[in-house]
PQR file with spaces between the fields and no chain letter, atoms N, CA, C, O and H, PARSE charges and radii, in Angstrom:
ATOM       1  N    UNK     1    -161.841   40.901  -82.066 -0.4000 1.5000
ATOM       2  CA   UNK     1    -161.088   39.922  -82.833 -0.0000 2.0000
ATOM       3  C    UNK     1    -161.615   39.832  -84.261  0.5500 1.7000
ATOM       4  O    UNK     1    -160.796   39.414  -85.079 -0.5500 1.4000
ATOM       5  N    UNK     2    -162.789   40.135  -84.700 -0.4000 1.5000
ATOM       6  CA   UNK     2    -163.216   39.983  -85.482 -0.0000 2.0000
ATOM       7  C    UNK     2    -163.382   40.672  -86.742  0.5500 1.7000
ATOM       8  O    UNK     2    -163.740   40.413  -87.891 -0.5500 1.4000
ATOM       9  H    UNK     2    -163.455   40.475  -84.036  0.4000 1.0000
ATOM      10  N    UNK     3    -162.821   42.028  -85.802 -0.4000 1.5000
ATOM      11  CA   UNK     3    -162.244   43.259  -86.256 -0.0000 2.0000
ATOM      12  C    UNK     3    -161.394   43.422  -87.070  0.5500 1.7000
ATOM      13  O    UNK     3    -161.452   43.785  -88.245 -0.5500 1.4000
ATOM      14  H    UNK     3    -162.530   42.239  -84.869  0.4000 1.0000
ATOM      15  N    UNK     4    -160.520   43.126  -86.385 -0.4000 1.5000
ATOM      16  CA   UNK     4    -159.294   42.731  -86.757 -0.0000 2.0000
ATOM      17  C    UNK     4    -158.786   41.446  -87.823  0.5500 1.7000
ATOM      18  O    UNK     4    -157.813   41.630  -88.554 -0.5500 1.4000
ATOM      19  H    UNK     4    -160.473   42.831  -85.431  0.4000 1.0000
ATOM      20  N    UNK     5    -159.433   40.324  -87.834 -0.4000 1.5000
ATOM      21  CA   UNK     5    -159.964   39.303  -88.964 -0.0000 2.0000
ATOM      22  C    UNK     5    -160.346   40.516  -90.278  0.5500 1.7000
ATOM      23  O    UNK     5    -159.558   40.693  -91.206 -0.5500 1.4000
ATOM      24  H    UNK     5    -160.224   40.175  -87.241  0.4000 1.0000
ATOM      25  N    UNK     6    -161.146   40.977  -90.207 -0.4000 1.5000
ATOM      26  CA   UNK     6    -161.718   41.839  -90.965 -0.0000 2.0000
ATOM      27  C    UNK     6    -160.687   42.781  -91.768  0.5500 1.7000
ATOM      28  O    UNK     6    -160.847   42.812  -92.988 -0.5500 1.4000
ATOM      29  H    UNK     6    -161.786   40.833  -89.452  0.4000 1.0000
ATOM      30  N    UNK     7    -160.055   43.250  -91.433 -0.4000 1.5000
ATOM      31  CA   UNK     7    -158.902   44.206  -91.554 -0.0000 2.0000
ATOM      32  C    UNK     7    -158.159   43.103  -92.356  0.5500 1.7000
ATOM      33  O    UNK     7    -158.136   43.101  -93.587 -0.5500 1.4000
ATOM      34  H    UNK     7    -159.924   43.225  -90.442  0.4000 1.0000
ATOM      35  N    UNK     8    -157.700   42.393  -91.771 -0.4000 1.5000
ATOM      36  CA   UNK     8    -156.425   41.603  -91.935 -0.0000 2.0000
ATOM      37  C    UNK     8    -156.980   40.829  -93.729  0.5500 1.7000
ATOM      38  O    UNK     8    -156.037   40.650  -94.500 -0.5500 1.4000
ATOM      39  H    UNK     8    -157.719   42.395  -90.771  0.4000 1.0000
ATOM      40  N    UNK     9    -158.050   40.533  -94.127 -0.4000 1.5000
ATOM      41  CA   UNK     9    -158.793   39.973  -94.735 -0.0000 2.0000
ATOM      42  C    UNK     9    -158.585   41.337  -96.117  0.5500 1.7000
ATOM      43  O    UNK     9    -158.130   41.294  -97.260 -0.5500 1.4000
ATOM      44  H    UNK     9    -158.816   40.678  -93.501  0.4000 1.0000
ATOM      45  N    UNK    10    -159.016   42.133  -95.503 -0.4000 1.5000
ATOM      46  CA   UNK    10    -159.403   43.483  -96.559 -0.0000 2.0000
ATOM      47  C    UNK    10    -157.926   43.611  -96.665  0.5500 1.7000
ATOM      48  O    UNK    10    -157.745   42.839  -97.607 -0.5500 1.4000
ATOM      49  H    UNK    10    -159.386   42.168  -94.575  0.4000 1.0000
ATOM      50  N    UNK    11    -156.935   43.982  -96.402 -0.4000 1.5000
ATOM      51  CA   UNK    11    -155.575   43.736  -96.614 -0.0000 2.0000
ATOM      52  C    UNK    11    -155.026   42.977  -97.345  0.5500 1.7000
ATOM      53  O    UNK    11    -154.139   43.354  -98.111 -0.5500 1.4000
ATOM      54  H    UNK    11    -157.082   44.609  -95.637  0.4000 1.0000
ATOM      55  N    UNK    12    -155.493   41.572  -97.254 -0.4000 1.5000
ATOM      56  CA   UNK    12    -154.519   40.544  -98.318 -0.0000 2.0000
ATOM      57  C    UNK    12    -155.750   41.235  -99.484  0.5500 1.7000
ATOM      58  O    UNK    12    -155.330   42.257 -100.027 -0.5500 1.4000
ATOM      59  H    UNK    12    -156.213   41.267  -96.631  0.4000 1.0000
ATOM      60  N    UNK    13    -156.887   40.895  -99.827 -0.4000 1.5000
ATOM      61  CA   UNK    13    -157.583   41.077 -100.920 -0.0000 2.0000
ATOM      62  C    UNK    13    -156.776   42.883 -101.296  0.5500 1.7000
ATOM      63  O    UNK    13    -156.650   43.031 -102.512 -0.5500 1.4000
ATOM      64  H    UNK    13    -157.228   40.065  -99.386  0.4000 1.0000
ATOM      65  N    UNK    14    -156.603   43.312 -101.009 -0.4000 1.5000
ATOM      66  CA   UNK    14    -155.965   44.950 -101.444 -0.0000 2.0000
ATOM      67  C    UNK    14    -154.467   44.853 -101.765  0.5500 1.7000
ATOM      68  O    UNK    14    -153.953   45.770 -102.406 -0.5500 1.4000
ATOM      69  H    UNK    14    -156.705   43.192 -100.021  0.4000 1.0000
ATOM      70  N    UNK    15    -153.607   43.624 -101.296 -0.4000 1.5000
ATOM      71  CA   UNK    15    -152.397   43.044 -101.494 -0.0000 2.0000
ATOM      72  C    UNK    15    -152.372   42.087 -102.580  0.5500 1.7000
ATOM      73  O    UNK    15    -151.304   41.722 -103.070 -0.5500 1.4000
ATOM      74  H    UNK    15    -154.025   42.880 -100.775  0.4000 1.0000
ATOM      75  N    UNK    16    -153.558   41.638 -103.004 -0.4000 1.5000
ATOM      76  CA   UNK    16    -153.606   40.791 -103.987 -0.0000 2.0000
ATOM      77  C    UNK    16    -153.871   41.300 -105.349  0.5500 1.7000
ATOM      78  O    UNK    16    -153.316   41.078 -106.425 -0.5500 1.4000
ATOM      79  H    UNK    16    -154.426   41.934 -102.606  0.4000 1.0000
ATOM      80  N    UNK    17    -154.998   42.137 -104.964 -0.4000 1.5000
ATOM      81  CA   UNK    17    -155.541   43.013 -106.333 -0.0000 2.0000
ATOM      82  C    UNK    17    -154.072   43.845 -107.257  0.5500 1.7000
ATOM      83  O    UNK    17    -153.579   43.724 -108.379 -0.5500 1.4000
ATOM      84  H    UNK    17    -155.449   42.317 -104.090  0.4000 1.0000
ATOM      85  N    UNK    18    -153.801   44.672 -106.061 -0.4000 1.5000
ATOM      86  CA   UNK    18    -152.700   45.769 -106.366 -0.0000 2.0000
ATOM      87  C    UNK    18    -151.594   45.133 -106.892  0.5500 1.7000
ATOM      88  O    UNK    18    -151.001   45.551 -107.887 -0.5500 1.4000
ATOM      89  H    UNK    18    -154.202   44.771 -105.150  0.4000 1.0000
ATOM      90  N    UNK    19    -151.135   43.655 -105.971 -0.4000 1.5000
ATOM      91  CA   UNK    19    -149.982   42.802 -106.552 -0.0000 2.0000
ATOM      92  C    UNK    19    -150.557   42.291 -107.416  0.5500 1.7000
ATOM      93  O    UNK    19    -150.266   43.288 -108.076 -0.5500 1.4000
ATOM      94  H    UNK    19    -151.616   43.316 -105.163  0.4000 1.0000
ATOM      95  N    UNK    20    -151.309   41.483 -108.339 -0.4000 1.5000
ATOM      96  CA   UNK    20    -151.561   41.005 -108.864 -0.0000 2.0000
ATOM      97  C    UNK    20    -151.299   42.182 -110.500  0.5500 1.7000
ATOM      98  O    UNK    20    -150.770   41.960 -111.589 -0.5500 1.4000
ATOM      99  H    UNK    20    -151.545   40.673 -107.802  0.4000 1.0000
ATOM     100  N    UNK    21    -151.909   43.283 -109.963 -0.4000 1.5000
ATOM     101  CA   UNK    21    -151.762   44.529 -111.134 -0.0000 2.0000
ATOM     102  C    UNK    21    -149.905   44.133 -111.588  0.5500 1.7000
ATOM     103  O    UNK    21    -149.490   43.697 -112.662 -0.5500 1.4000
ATOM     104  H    UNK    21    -152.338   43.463 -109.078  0.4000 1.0000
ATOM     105  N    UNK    22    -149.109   44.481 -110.335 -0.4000 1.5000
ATOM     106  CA   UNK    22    -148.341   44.964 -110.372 -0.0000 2.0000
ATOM     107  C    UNK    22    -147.273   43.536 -111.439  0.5500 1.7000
ATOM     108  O    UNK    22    -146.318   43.744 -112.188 -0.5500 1.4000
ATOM     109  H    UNK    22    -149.446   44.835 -109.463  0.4000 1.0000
ATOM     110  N    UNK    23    -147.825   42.414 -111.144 -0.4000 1.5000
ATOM     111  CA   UNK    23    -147.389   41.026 -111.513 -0.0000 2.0000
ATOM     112  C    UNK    23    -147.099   41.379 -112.888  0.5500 1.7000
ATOM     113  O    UNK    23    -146.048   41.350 -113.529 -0.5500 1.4000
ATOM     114  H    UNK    23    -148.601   42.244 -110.536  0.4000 1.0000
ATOM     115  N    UNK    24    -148.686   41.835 -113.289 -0.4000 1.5000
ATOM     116  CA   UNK    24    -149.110   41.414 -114.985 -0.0000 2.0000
ATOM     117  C    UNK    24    -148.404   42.287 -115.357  0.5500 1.7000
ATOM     118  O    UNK    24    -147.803   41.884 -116.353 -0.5500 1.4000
ATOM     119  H    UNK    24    -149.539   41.859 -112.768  0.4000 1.0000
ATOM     120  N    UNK    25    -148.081   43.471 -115.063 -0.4000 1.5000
ATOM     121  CA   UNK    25    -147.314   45.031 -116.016 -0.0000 2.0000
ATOM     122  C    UNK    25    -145.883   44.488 -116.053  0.5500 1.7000
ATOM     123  O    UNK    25    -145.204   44.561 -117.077 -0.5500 1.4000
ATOM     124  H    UNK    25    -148.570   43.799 -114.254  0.4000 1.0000
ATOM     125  N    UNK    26    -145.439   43.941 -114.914 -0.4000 1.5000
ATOM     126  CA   UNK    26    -144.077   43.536 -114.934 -0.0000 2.0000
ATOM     127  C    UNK    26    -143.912   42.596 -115.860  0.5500 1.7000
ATOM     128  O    UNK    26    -142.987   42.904 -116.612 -0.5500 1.4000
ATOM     129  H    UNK    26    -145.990   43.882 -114.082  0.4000 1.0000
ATOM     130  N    UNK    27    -144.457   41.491 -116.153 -0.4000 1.5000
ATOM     131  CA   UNK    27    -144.304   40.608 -116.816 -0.0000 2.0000
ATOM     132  C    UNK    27    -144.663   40.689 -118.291  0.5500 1.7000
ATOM     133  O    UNK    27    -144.172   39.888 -119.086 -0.5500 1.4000
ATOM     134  H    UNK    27    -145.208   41.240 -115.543  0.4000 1.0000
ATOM     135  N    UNK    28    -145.632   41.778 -118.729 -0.4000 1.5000
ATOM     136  CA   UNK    28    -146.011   42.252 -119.813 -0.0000 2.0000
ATOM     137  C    UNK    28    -144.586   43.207 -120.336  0.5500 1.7000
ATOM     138  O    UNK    28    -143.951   42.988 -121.368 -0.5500 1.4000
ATOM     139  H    UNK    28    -146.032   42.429 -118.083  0.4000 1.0000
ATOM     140  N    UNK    29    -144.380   43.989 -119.615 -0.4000 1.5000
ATOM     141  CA   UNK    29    -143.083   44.752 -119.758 -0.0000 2.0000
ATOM     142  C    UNK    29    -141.995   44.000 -120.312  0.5500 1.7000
ATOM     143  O    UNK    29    -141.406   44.284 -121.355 -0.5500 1.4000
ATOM     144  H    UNK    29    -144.895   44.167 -118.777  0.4000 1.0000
ATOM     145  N    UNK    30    -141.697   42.767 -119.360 -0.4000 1.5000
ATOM     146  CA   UNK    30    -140.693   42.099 -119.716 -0.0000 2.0000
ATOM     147  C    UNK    30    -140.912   41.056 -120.774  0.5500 1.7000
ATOM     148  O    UNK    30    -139.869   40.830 -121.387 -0.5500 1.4000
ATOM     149  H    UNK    30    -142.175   42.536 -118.513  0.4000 1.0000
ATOM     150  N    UNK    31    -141.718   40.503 -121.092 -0.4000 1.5000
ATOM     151  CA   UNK    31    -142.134   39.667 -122.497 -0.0000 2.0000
ATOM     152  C    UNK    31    -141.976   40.639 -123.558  0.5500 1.7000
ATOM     153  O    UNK    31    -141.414   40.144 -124.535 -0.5500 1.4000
ATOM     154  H    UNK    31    -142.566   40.687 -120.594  0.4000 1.0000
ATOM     155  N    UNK    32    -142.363   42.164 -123.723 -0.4000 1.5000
ATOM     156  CA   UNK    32    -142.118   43.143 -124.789 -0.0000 2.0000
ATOM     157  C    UNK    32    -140.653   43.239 -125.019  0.5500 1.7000
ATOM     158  O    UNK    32    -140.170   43.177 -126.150 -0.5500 1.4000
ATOM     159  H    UNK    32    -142.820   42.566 -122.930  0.4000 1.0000
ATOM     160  N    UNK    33    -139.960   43.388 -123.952 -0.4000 1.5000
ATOM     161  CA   UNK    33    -138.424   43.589 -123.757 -0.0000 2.0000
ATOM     162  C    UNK    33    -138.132   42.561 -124.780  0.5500 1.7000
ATOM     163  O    UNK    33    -137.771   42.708 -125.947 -0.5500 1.4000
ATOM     164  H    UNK    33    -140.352   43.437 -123.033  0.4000 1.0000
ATOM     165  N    UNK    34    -138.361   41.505 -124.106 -0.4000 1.5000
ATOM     166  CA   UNK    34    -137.806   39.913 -124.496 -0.0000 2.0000
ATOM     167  C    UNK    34    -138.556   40.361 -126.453  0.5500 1.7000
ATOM     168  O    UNK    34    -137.718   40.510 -127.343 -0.5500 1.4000
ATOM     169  H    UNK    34    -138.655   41.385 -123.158  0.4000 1.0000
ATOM     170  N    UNK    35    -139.573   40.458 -126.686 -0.4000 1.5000
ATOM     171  CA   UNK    35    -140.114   40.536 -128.410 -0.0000 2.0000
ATOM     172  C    UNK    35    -138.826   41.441 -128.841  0.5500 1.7000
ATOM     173  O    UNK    35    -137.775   41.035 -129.336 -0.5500 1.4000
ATOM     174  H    UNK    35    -140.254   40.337 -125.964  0.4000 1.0000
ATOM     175  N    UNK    36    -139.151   42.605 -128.559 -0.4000 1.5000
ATOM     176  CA   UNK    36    -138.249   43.845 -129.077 -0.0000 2.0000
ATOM     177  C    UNK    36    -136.678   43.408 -129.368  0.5500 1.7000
ATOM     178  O    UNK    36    -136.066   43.668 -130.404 -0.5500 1.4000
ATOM     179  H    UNK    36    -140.005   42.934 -128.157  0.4000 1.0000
ATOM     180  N    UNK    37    -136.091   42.588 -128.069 -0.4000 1.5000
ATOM     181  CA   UNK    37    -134.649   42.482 -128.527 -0.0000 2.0000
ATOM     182  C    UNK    37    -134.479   41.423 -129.500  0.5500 1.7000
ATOM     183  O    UNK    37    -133.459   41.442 -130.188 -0.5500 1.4000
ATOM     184  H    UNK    37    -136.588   42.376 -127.228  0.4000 1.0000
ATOM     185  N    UNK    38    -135.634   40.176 -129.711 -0.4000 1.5000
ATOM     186  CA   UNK    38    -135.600   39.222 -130.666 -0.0000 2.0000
ATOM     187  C    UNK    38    -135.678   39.853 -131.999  0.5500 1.7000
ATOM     188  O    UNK    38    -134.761   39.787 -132.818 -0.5500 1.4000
ATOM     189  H    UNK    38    -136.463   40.161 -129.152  0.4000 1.0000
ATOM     190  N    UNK    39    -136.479   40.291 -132.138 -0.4000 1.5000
ATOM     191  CA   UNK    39    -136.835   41.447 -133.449 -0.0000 2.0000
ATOM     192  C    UNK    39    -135.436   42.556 -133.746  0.5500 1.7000
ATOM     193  O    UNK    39    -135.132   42.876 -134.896 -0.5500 1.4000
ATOM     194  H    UNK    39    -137.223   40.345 -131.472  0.4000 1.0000
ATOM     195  N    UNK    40    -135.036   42.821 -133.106 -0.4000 1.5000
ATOM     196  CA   UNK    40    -133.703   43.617 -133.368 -0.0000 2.0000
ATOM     197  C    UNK    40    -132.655   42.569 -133.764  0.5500 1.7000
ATOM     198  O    UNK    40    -132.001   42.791 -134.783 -0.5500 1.4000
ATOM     199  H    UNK    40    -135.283   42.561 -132.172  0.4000 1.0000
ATOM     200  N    UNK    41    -132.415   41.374 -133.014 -0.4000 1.5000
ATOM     201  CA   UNK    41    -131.442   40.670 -133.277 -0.0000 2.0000
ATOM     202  C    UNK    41    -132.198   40.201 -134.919  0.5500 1.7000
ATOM     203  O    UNK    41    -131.829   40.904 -135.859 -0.5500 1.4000
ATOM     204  H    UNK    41    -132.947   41.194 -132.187  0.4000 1.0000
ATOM     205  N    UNK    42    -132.903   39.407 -135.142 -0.4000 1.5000
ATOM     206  CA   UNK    42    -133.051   39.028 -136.288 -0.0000 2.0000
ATOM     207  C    UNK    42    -132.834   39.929 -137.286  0.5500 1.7000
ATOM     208  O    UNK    42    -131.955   39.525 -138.047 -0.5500 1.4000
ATOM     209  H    UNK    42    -133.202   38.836 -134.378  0.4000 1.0000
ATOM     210  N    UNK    43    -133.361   41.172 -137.637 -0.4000 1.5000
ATOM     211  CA   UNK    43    -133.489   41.948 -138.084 -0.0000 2.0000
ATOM     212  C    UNK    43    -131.669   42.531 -138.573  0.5500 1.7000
ATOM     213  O    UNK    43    -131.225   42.997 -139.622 -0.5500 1.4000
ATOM     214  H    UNK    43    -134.075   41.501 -137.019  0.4000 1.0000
ATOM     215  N    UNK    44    -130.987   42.196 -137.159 -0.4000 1.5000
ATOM     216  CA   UNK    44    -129.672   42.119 -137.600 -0.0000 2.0000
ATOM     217  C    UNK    44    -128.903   41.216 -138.785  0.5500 1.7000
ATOM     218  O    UNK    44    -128.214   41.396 -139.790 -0.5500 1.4000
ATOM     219  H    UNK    44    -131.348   41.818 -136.307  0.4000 1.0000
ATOM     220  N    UNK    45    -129.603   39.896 -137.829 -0.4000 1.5000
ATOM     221  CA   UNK    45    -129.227   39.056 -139.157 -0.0000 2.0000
ATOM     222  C    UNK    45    -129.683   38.851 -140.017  0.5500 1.7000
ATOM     223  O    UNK    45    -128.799   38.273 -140.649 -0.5500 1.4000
ATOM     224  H    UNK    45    -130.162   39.750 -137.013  0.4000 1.0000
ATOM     225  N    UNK    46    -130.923   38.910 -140.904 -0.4000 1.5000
ATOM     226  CA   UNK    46    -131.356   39.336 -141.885 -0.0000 2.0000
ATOM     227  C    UNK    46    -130.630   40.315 -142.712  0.5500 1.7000
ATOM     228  O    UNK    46    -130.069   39.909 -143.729 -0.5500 1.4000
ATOM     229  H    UNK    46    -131.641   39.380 -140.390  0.4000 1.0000
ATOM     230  N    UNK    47    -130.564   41.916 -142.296 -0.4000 1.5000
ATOM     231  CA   UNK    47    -129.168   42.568 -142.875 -0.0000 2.0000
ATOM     232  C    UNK    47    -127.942   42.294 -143.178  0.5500 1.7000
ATOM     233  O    UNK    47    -127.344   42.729 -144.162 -0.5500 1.4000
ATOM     234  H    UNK    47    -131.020   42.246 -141.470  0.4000 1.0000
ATOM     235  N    UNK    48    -127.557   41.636 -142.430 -0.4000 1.5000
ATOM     236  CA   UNK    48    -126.069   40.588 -142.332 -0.0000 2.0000
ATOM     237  C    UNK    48    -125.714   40.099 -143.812  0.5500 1.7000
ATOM     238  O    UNK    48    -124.890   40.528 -144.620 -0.5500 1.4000
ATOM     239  H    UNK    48    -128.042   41.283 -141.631  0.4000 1.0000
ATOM     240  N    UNK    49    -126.716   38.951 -143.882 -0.4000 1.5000
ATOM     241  CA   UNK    49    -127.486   37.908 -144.931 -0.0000 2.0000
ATOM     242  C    UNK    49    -127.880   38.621 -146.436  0.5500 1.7000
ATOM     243  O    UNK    49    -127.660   38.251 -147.589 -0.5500 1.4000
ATOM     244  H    UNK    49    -127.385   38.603 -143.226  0.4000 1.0000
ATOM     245  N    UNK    50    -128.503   39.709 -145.922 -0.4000 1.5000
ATOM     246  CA   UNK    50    -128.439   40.448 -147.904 -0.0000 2.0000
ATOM     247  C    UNK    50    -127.161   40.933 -147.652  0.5500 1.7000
ATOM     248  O    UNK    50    -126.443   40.499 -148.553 -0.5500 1.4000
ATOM     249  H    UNK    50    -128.682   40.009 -144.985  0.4000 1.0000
ATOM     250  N    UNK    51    -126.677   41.445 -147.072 -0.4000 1.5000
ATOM     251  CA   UNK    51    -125.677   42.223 -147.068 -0.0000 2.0000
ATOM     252  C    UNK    51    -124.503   41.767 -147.857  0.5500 1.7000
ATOM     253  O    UNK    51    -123.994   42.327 -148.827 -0.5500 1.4000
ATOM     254  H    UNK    51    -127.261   41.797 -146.341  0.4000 1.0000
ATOM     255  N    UNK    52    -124.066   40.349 -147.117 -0.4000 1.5000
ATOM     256  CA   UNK    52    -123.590   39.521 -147.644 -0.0000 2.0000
ATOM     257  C    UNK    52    -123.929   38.995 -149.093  0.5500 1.7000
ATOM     258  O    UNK    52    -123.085   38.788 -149.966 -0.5500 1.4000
ATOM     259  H    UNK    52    -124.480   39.895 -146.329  0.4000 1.0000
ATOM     260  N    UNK    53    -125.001   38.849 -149.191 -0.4000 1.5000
ATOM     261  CA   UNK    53    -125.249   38.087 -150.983 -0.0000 2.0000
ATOM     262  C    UNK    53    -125.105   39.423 -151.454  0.5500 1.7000
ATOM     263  O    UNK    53    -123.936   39.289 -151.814 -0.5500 1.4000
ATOM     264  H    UNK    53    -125.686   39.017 -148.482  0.4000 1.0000
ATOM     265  N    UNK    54    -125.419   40.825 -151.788 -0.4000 1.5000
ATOM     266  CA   UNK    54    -125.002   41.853 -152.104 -0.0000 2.0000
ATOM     267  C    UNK    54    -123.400   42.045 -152.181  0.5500 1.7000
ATOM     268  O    UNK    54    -122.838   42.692 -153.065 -0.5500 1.4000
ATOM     269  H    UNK    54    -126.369   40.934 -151.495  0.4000 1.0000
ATOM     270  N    UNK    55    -122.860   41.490 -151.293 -0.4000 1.5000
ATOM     271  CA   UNK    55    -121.205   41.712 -151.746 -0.0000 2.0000
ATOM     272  C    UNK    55    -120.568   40.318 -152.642  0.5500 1.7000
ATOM     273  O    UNK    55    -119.533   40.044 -153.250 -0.5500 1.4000
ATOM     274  H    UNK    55    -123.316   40.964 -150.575  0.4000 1.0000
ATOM     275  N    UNK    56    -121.438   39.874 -152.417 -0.4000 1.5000
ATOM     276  CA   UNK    56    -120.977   38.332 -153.405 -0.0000 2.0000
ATOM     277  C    UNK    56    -121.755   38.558 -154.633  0.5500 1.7000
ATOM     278  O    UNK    56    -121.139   37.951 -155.510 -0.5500 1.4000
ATOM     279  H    UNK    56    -122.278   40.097 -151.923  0.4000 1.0000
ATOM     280  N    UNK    57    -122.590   39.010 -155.048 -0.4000 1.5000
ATOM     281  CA   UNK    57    -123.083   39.645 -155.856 -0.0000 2.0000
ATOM     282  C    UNK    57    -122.657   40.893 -156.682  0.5500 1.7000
ATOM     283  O    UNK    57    -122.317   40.783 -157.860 -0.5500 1.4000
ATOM     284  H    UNK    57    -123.090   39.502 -154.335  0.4000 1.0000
ATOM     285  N    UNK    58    -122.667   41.294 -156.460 -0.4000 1.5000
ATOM     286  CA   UNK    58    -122.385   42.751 -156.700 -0.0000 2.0000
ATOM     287  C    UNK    58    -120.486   42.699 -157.858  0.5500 1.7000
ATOM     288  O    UNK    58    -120.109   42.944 -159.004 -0.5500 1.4000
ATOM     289  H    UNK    58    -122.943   41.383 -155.503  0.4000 1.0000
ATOM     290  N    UNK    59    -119.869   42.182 -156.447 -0.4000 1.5000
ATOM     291  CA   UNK    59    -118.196   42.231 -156.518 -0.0000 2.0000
ATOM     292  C    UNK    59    -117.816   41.009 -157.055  0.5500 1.7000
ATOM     293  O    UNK    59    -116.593   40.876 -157.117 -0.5500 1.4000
ATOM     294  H    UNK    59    -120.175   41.983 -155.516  0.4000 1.0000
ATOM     295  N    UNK    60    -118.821   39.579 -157.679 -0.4000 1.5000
ATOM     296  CA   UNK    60    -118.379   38.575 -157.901 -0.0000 2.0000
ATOM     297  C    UNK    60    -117.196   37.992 -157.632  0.5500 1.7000
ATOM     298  O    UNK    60    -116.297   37.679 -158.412 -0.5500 1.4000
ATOM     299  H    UNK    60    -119.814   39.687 -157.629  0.4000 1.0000
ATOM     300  N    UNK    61    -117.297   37.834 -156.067 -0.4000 1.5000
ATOM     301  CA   UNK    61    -116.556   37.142 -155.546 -0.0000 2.0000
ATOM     302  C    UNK    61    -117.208   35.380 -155.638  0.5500 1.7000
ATOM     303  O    UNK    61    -118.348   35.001 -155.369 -0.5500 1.4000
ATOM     304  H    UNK    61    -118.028   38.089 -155.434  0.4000 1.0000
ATOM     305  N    UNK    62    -116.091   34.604 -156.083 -0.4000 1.5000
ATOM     306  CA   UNK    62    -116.496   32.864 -155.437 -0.0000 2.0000
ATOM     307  C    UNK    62    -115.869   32.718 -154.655  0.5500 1.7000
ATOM     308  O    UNK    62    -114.813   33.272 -154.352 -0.5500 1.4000
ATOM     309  H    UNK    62    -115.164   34.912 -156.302  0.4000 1.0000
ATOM     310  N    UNK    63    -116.565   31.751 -154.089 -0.4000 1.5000
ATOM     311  CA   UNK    63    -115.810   30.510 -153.191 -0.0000 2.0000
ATOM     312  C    UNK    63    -115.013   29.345 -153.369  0.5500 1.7000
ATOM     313  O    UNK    63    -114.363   28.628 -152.608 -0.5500 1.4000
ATOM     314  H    UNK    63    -117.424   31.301 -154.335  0.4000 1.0000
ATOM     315  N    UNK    64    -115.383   29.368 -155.314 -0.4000 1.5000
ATOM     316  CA   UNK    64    -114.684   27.964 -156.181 -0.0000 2.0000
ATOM     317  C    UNK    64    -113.024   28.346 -155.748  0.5500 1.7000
ATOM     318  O    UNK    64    -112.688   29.530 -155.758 -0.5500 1.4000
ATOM     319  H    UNK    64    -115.911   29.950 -155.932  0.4000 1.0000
ATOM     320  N    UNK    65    -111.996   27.238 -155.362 -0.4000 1.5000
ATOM     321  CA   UNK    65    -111.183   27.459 -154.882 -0.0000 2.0000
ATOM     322  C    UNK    65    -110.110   27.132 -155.608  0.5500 1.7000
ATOM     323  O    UNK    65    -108.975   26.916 -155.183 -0.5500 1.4000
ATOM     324  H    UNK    65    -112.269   26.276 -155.354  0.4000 1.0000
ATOM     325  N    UNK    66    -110.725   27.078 -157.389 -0.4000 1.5000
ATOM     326  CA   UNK    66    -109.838   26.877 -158.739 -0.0000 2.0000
ATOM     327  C    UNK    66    -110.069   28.236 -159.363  0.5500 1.7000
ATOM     328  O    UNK    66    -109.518   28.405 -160.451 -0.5500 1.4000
ATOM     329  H    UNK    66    -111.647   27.253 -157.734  0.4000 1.0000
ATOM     330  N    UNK    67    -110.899   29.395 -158.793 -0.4000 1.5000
ATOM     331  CA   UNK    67    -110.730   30.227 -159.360 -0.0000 2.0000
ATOM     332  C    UNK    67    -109.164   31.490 -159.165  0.5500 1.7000
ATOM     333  O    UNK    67    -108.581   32.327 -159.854 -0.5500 1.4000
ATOM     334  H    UNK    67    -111.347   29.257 -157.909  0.4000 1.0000
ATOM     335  N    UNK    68    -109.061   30.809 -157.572 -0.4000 1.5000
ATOM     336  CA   UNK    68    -108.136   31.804 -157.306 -0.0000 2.0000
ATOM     337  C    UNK    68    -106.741   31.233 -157.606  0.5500 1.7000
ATOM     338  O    UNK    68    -105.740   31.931 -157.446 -0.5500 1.4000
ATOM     339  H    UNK    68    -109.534   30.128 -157.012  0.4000 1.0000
């Protein structure tokens, strides 16, 4: 019985270690995911944003609504 205690013991600690690995990579993985697509989206809108004052700029367009 004790044997078997033994086993059963060395098992969760080898289920814990290995899961525990397996926890942190997953979750590290997915927090990068989660950075990376924030950083792309902003990065979108940032471009957007000059993009925009560049065509209002550039083409002097207003918004004054006595110009048109």
């Amino acid at each position: 019985m004790q044997r078997v205690r033994a086993a059963i013991g060395g098992l969760v600690v080898f289920v814990a270690i290995f899961g525990g690995y397996v926890v942190v990579r997953t979750l590290t993985r997915l927090l990068y995911a989660i950075v990376w697509f924030t950083e792309t989206v902003a990065t979108f809108a940032f471009a957007l944003v000059v993009g925009y004052l560049a065509y209002r700029i550039f083409w002097g367009v207003s918004d004054d609504p006595r110009r048109h």
